[in-house]
Backbone as JSON Lines, residues from 0, in Angstrom:
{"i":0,"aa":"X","n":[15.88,-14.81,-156.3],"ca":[17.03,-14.09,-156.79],"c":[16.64,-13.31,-158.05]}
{"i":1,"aa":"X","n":[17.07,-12.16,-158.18],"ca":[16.74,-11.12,-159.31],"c":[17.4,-11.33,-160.23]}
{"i":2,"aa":"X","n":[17.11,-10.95,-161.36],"ca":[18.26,-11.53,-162.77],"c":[18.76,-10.12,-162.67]}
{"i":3,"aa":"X","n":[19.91,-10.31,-163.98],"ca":[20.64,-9.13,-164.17],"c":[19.99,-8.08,-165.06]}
{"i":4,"aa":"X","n":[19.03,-8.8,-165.58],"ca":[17.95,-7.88,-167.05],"c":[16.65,-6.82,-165.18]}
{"i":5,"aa":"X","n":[16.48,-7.51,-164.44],"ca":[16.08,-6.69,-163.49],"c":[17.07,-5.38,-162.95]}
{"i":6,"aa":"X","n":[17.81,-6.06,-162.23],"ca":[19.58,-4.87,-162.12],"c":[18.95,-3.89,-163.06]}
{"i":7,"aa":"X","n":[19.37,-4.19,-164.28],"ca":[19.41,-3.26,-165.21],"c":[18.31,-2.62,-165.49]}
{"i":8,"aa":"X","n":[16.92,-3.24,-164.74],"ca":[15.82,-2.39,-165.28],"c":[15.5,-1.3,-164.14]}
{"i":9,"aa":"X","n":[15.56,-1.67,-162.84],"ca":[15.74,-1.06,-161.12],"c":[16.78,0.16,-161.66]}
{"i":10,"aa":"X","n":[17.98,0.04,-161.95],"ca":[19.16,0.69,-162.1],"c":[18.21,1.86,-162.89]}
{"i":11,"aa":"X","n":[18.37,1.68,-164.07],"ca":[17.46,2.37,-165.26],"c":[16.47,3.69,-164.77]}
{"i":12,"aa":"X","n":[15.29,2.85,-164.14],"ca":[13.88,3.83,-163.75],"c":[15.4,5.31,-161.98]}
{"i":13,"aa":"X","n":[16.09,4.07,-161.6],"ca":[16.59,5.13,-160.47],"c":[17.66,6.35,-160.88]}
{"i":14,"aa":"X","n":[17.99,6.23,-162.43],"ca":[18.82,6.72,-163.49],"c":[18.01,8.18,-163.81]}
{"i":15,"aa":"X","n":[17.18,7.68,-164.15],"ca":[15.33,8.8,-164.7],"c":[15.3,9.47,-163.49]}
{"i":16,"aa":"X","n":[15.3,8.77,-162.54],"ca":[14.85,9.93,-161.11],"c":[15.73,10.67,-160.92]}
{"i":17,"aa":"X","n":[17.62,10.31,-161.13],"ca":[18.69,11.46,-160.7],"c":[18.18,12.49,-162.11]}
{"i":18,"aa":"X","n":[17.77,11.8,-163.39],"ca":[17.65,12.76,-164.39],"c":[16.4,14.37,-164.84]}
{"i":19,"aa":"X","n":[15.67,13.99,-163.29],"ca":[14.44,14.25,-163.87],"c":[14.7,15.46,-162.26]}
{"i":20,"aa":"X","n":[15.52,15.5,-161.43],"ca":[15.54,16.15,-160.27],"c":[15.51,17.74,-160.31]}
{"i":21,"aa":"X","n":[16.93,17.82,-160.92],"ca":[17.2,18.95,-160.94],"c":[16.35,19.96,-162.12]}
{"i":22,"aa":"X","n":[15.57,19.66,-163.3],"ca":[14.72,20.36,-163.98],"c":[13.34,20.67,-162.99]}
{"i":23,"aa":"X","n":[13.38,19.91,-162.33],"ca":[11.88,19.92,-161.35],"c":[12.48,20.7,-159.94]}
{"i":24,"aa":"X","n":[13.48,21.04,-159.85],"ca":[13.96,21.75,-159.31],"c":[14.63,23.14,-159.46]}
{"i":25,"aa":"X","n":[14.51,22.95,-160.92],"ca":[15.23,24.56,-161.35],"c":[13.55,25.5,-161.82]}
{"i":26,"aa":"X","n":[12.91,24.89,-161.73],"ca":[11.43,25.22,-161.53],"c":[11.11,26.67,-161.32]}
{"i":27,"aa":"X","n":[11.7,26.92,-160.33],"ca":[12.15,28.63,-159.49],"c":[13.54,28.96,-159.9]}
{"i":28,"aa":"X","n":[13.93,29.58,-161.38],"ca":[15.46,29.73,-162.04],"c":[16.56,29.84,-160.6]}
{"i":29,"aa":"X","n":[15.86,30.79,-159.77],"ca":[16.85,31.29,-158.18],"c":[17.57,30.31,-157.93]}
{"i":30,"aa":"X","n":[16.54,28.83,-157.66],"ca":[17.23,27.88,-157.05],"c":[18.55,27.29,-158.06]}
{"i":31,"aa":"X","n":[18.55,27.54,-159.21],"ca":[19.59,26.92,-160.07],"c":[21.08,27.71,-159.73]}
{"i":32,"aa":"X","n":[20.58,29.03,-159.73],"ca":[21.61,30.01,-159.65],"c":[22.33,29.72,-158.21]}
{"i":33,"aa":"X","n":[21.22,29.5,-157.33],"ca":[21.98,29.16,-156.01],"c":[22.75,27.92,-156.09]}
{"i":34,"aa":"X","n":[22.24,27.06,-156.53],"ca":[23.34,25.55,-156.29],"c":[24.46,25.73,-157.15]}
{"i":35,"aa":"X","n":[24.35,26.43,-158.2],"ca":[25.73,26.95,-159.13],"c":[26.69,27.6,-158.16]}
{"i":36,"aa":"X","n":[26.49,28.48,-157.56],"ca":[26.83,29.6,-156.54],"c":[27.54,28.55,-155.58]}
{"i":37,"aa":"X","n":[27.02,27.41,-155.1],"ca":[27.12,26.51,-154.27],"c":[28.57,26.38,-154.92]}
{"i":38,"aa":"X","n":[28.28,25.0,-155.84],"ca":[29.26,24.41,-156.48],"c":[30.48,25.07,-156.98]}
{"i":39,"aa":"X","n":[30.47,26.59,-157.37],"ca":[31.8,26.76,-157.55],"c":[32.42,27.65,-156.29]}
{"i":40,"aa":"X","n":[31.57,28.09,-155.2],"ca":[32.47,27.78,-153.78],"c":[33.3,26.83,-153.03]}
{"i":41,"aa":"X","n":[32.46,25.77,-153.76],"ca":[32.93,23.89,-153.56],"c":[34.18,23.79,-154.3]}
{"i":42,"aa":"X","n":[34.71,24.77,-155.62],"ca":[35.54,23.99,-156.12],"c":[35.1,22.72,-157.17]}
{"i":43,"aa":"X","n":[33.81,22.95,-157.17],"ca":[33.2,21.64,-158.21],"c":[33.07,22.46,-159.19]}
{"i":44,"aa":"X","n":[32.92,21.75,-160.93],"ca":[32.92,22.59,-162.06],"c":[31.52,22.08,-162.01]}
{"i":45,"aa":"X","n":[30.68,22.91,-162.58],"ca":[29.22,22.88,-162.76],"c":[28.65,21.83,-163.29]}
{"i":46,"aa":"X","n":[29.21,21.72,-164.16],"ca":[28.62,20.91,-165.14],"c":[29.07,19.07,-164.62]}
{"i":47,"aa":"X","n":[30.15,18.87,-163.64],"ca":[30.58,18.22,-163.38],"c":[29.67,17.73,-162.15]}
{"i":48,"aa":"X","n":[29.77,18.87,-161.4],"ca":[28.76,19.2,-160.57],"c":[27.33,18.53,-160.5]}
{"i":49,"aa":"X","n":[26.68,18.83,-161.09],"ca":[25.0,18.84,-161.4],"c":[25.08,17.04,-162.13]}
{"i":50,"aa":"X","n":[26.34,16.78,-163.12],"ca":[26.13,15.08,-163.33],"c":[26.28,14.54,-161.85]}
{"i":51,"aa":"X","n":[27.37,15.19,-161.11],"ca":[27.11,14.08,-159.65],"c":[25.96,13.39,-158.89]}
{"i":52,"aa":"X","n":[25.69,15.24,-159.15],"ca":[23.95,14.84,-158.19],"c":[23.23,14.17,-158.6]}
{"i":53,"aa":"X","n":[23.15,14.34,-160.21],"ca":[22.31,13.11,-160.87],"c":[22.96,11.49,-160.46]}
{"i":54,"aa":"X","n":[23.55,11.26,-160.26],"ca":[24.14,10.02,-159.9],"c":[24.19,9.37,-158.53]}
{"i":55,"aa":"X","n":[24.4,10.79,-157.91],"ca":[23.67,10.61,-156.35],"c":[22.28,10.19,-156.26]}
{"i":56,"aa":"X","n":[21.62,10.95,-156.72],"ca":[20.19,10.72,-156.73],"c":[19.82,9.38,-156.72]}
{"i":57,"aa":"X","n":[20.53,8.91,-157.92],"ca":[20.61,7.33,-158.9],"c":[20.84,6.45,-157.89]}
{"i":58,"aa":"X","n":[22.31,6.87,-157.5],"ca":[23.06,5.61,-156.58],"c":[21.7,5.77,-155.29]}
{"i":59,"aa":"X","n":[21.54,6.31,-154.51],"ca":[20.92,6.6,-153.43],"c":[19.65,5.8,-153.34]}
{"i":60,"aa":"X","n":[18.54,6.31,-154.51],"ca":[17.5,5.24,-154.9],"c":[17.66,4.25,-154.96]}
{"i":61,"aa":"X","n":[18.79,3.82,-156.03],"ca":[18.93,2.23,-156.22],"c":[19.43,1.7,-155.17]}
{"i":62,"aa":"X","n":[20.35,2.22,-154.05],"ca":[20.55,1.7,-152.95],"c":[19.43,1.67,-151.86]}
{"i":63,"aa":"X","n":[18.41,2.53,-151.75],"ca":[17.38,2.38,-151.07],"c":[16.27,1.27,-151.79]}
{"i":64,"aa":"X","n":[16.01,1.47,-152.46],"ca":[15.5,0.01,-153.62],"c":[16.13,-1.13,-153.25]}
{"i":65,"aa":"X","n":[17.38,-1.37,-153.29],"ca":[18.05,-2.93,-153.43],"c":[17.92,-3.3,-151.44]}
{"i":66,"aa":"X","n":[18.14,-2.39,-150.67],"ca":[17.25,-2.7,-149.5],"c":[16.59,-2.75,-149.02]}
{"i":67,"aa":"X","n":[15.32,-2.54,-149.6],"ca":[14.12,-3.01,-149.51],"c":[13.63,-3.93,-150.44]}
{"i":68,"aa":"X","n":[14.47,-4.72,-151.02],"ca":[13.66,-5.32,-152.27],"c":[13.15,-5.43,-152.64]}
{"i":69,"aa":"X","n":[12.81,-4.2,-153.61],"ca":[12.37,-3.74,-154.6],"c":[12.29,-3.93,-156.02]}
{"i":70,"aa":"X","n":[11.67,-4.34,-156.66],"ca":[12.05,-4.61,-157.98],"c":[11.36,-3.4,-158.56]}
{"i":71,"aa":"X","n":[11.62,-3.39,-160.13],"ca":[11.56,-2.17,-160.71],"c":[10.55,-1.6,-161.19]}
{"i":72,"aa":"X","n":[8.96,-2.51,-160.95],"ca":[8.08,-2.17,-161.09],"c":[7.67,-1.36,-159.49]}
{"i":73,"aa":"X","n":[8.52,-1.91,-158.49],"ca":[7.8,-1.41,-157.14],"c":[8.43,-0.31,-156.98]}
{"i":74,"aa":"X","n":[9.85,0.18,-157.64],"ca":[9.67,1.56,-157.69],"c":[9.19,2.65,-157.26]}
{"i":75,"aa":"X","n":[8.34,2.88,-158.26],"ca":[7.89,3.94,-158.24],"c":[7.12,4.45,-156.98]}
{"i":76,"aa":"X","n":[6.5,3.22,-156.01],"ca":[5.9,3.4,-154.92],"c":[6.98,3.59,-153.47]}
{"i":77,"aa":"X","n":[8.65,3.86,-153.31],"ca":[9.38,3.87,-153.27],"c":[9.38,5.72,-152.75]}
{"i":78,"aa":"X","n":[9.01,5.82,-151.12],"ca":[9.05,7.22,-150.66],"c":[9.7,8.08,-151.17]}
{"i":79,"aa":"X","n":[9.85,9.14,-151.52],"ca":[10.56,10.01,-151.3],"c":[11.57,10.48,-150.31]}
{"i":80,"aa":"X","n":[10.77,10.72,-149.45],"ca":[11.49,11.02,-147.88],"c":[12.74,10.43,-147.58]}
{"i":81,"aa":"X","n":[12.45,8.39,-148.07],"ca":[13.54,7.61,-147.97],"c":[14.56,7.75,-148.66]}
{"i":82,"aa":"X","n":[14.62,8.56,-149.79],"ca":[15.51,8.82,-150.42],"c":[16.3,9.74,-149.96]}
{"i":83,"aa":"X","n":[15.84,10.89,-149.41],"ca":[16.2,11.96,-149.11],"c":[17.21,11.57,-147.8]}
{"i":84,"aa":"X","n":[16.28,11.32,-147.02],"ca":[16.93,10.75,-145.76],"c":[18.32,9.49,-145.61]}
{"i":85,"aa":"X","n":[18.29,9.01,-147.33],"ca":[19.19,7.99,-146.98],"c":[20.93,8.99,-148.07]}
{"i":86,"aa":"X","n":[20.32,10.22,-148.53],"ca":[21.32,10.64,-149.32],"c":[22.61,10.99,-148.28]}
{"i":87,"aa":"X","n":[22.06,11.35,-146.71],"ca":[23.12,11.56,-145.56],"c":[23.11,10.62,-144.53]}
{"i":88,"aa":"X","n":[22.49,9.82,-144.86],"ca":[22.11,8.45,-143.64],"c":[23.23,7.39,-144.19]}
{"i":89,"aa":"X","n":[23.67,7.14,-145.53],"ca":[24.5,6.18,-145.87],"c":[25.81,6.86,-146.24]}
{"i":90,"aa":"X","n":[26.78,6.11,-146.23],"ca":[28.14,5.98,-146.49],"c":[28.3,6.12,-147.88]}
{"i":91,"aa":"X","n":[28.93,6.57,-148.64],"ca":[29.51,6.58,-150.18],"c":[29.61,5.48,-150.2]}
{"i":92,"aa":"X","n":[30.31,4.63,-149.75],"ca":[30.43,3.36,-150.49],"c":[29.44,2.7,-150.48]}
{"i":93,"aa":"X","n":[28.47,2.79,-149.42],"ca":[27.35,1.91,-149.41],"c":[26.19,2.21,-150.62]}
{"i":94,"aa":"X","n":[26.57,3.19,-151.26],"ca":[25.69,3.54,-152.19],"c":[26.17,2.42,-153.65]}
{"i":95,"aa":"X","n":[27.28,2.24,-153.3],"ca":[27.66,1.61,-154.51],"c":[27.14,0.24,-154.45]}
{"i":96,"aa":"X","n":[26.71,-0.14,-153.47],"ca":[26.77,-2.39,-153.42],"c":[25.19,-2.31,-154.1]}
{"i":97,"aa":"X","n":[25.55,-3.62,-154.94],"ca":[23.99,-3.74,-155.38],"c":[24.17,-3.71,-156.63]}
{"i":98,"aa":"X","n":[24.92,-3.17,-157.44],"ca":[24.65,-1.98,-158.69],"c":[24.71,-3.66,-159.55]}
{"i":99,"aa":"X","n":[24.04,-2.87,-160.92],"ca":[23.96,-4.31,-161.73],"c":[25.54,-4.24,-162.51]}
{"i":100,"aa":"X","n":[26.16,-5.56,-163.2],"ca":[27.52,-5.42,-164.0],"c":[27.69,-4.86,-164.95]}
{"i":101,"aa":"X","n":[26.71,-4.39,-165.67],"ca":[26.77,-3.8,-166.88],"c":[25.46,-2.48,-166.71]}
{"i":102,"aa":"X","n":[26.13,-1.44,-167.6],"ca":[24.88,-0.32,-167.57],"c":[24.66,-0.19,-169.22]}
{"i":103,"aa":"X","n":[23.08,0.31,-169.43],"ca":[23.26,0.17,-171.03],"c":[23.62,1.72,-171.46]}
{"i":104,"aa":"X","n":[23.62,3.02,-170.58],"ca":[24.09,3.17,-171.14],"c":[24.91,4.24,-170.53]}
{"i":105,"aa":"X","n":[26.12,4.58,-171.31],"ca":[27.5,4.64,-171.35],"c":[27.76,5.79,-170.18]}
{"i":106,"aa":"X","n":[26.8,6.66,-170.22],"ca":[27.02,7.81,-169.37],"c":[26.73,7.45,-168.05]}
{"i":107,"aa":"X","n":[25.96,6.52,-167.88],"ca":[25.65,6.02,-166.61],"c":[27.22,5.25,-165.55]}
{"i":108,"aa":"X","n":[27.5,4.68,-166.71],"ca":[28.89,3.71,-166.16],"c":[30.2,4.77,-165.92]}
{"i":109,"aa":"X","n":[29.97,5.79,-167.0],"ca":[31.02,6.92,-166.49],"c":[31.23,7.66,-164.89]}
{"i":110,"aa":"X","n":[29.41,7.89,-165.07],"ca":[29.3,8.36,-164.1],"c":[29.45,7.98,-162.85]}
{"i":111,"aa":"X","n":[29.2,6.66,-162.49],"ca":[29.21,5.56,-161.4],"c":[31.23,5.74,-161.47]}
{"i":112,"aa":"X","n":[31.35,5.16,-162.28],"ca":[32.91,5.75,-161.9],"c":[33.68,6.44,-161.28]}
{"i":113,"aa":"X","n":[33.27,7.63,-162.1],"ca":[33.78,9.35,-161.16],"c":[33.44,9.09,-159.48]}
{"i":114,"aa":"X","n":[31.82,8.49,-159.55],"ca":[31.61,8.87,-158.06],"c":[32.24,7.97,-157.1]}
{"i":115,"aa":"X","n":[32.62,6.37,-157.97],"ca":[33.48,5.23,-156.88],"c":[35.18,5.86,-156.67]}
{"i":116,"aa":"X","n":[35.37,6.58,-157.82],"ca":[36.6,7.0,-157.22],"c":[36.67,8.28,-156.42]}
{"i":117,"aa":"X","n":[35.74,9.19,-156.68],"ca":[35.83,10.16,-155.09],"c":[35.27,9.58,-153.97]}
{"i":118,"aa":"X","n":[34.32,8.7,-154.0],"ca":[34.17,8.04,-152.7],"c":[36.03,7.32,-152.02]}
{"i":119,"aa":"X","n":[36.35,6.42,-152.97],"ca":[37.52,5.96,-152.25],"c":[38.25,6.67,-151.89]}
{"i":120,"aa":"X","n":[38.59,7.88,-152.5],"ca":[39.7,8.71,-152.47],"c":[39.55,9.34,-151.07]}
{"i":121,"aa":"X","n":[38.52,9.76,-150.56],"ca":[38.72,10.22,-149.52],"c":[38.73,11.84,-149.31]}
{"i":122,"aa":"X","n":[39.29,12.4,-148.26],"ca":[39.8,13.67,-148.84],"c":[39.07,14.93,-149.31]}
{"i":123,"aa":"X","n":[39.57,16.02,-149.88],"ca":[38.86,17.07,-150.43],"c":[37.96,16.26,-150.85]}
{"i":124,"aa":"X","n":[37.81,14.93,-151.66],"ca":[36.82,14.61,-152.72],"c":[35.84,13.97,-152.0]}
{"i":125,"aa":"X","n":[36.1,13.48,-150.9],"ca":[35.01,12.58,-150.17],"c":[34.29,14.13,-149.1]}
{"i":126,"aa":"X","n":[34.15,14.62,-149.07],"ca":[34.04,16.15,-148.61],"c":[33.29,16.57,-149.29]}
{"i":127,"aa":"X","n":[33.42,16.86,-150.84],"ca":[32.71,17.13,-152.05],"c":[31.48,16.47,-152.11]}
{"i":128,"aa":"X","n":[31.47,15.31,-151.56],"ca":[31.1,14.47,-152.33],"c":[29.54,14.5,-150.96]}
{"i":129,"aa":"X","n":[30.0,14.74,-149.43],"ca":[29.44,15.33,-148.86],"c":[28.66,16.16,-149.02]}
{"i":130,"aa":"X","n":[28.85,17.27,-149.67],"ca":[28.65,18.26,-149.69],"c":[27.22,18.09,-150.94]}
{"i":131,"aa":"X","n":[27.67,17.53,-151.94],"ca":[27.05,16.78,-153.16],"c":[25.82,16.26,-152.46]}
{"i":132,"aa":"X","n":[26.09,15.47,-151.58],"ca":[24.68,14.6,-151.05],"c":[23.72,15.7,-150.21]}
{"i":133,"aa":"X","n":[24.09,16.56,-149.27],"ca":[23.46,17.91,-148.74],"c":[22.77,18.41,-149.5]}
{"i":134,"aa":"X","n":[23.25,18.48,-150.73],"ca":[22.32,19.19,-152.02],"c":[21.34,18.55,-152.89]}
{"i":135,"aa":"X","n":[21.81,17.09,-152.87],"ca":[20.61,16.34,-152.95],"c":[19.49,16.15,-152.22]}
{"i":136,"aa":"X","n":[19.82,16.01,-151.14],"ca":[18.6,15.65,-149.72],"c":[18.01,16.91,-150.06]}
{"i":137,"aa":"X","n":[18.6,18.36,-149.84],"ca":[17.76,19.87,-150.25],"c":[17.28,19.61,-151.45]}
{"i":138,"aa":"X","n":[17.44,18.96,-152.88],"ca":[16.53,19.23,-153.77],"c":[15.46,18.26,-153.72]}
{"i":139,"aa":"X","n":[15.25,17.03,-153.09],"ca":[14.37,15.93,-152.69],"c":[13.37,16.94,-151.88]}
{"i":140,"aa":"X","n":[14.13,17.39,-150.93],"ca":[12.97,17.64,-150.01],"c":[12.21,19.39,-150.71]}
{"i":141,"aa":"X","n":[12.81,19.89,-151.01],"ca":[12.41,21.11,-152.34],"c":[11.02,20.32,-152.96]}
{"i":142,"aa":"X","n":[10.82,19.26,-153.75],"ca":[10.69,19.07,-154.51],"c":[9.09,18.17,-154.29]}
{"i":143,"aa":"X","n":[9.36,17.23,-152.9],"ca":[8.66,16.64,-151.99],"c":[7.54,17.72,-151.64]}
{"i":144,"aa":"X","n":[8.08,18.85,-150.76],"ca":[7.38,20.0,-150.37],"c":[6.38,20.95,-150.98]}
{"i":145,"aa":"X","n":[6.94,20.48,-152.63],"ca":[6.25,21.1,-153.59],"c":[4.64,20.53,-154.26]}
{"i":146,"aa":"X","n":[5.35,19.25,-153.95],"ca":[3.97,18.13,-154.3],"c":[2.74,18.21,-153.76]}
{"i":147,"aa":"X","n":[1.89,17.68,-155.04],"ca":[0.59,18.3,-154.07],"c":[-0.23,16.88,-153.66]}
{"i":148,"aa":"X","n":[0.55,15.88,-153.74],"ca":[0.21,14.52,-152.55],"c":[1.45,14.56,-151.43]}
{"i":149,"aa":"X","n":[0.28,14.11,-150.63],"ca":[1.02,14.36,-148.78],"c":[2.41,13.82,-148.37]}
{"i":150,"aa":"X","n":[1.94,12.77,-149.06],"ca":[3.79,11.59,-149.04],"c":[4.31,11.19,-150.66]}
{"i":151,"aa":"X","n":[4.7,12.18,-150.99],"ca":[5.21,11.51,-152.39],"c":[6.33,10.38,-152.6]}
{"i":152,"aa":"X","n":[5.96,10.01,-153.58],"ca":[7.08,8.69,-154.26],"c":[7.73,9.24,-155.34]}
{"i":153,"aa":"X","n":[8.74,8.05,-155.54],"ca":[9.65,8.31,-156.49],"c":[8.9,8.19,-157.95]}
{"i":154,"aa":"X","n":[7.79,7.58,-158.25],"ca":[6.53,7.6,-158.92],"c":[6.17,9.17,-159.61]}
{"i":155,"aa":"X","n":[5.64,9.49,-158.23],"ca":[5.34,10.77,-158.72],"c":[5.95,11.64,-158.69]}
{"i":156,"aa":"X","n":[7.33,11.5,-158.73],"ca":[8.59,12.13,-158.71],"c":[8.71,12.45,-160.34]}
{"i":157,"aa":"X","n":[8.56,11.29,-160.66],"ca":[8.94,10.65,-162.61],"c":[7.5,11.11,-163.2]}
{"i":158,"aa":"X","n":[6.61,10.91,-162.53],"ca":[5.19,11.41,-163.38],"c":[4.9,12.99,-163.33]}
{"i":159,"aa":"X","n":[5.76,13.79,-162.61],"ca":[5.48,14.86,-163.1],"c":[6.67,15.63,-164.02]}
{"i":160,"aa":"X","n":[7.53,15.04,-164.27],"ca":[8.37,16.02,-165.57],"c":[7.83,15.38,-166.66]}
């Protein structure tokens, strides 16, 4: 059984990976302009926007992590692909089970918030929220494609920003 100081350390490094996506992705300025372009066709505010994905990213990893049991050193060895593939392969809610009780820090727990209540809600927001994960899997695999090892990890996801 994993302690909660693990939770929190797994949680953490999959926190860094939603944080580290989209700069390694705005790489080519175009692509920024396009997912902006995206998001306020969506009806999402940008800035609101771009924290989701970071949280997607987050939730998605740490949910691909906590099923494979993973602890937070194994990480980093932690496909890519699987991530990508699990951002439209899982359910919103399923992204949420796992998560540790406490986050250290504050923006993280906000954020997990926002996204448990558009997941429940359903609706335009669970749609969004759709739509949110589409744009994740595209910047994973952007980003994957770009790498210059054959199968990247979430490792060398974090080792190159």
């Amino acid at each position: 059984m994993t302690s909660e100081h693990e939770h929190e350390t797994l949680w953490n490094r999959c926190a860094h990976l939603g944080r580290v996506l989209l700069p390694l992705v705005d790489q080519e300025p175009w692509r920024q302009a396009r997912r902006r372009e995206h998001l306020r066709a969506w009806d999402i505010d940008t800035a609101v926007g771009e924290r989701l994905i970071e949280t997607f990213t987050a939730l998605t990893a740490h949910a691909v992590a906590v099923d494979a049991s993973l602890t937070a050193a194994d990480f980093d060895a932690l496909p890519l692909r699987a991530v990508a593939d699990a951002t439209t392969g899982k359910r919103d809610y399923e992204l949420l089970a796992g998560l540790p009780g406490t986050f250290a820090d504050d923006r993280d727990e906000h954020a997990v918030k926002v996204f448990r209540l558009r997941a429940y809600a359903g609706g335009r927001a669970g749609l969004q929220l759709f739509r949110l994960g589409t744009e994740v899997r595209h910047a994973l695999t952007v980003v994957a494609e770009r790498s210059p090892v054959p199968s990247p990890t979430c490792g060398d996801l974090l080792h190159a920003n």
